[in-house]
C-alpha positions as CSV (number, residue, x, y, z in Angstrom):
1,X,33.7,1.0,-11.0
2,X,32.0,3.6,-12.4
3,X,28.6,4.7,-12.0
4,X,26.7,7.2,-14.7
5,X,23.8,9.0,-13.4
6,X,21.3,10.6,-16.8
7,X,19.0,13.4,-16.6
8,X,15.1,13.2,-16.4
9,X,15.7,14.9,-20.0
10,X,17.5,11.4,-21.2
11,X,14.9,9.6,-19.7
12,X,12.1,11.2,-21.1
13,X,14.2,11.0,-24.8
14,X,14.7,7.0,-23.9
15,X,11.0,6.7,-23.1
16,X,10.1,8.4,-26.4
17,X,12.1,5.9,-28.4
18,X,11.1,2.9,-26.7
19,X,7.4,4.2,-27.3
20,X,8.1,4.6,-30.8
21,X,10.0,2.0,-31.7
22,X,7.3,0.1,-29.9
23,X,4.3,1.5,-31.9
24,X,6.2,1.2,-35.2
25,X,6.5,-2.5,-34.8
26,X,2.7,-3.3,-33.6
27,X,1.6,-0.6,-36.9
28,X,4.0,-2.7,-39.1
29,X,4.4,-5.8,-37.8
30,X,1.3,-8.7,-36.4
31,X,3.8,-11.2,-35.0
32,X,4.8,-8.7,-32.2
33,X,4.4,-11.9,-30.3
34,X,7.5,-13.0,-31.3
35,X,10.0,-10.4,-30.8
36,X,12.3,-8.5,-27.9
37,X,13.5,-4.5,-26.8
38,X,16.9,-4.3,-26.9
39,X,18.6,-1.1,-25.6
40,X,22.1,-0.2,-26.1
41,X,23.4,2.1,-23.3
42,X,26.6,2.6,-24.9
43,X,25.4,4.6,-28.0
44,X,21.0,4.6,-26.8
45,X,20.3,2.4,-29.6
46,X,16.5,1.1,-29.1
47,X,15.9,-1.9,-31.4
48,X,13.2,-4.4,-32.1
49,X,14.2,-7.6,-33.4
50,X,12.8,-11.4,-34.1
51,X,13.8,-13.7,-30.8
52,X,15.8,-15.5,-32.8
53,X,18.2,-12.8,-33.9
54,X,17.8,-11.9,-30.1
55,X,18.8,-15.0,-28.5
56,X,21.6,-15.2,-31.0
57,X,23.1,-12.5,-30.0
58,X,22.6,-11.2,-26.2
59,X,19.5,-12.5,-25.1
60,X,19.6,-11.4,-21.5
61,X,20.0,-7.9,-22.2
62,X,16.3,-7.8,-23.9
63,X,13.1,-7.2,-22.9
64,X,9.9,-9.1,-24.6
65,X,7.9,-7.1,-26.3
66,X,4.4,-8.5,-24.7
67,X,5.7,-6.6,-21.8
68,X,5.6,-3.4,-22.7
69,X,1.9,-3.0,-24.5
70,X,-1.5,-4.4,-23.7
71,X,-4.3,-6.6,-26.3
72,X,-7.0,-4.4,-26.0
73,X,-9.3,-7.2,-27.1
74,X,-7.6,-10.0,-24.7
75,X,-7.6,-12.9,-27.3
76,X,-4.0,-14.1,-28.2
77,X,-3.8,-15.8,-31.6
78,X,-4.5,-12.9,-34.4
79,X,-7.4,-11.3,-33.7
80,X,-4.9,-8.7,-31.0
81,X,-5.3,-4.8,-30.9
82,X,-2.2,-3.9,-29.8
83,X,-1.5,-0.6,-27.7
84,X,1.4,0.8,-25.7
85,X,1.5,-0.1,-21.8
86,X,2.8,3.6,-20.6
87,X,3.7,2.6,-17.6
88,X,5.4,-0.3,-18.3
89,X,7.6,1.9,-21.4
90,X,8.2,4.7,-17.9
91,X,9.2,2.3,-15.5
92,X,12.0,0.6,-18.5
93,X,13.3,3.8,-19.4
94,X,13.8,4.7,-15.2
95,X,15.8,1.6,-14.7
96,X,18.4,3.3,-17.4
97,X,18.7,6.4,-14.5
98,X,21.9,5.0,-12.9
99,X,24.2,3.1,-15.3
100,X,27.2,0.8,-13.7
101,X,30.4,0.4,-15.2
102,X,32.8,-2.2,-13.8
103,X,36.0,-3.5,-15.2
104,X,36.8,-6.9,-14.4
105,X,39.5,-9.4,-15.1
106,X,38.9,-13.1,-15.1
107,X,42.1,-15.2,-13.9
């Protein structure tokens, strides 16, 4: 087992992607309804993709997007103003602080 501790630097960096990967997709994007956060720790790739390309692939590893922003205008169903829950995007990017590594063998 191996366990990776990042700096508050990383985290900050991480936070900053997540935001903007985040805000590209509500700017670009009106179906933000329909789509999940994926972070890859291996190589800090933040992505925003469809649920089905999501659950196709590893579905458990995501995080919906609803999550991480607010509707300023509290009316689901296309009349949304979208912006970025801070706290929410903070607290995701401090759960990447300590990173566990485990090789395992399955008999």
């Amino acid at each position: 087992m191996k366990i990776t501790t990042i700096s508050e630097e990383q985290i900050y960096a991480l936070e900053q992607a997540i935001c903007s990967a985040v805000q590209e997709r509500i700017d670009t994007d009106p179906d933000v309804a329909d789509c999940n956060l994926r972070i890859n720790p291996d190589n800090w790739l933040v992505q925003v993709m469809y649920l089905e390309e999501s659950n196709l692939t590893a579905p458990n590893r995501d995080v919906a997007l609803l999550n991480l922003m607010y509707d300023l205008k509290d009316s689901y169903g296309g009349n949304e103003i979208w912006i970025l829950n801070d706290e929410a995007i903070h607290d995701l990017a401090k759960s990447y602080r300590e990173l566990i590594e485990m090789d395992y063998c399955l008999n």
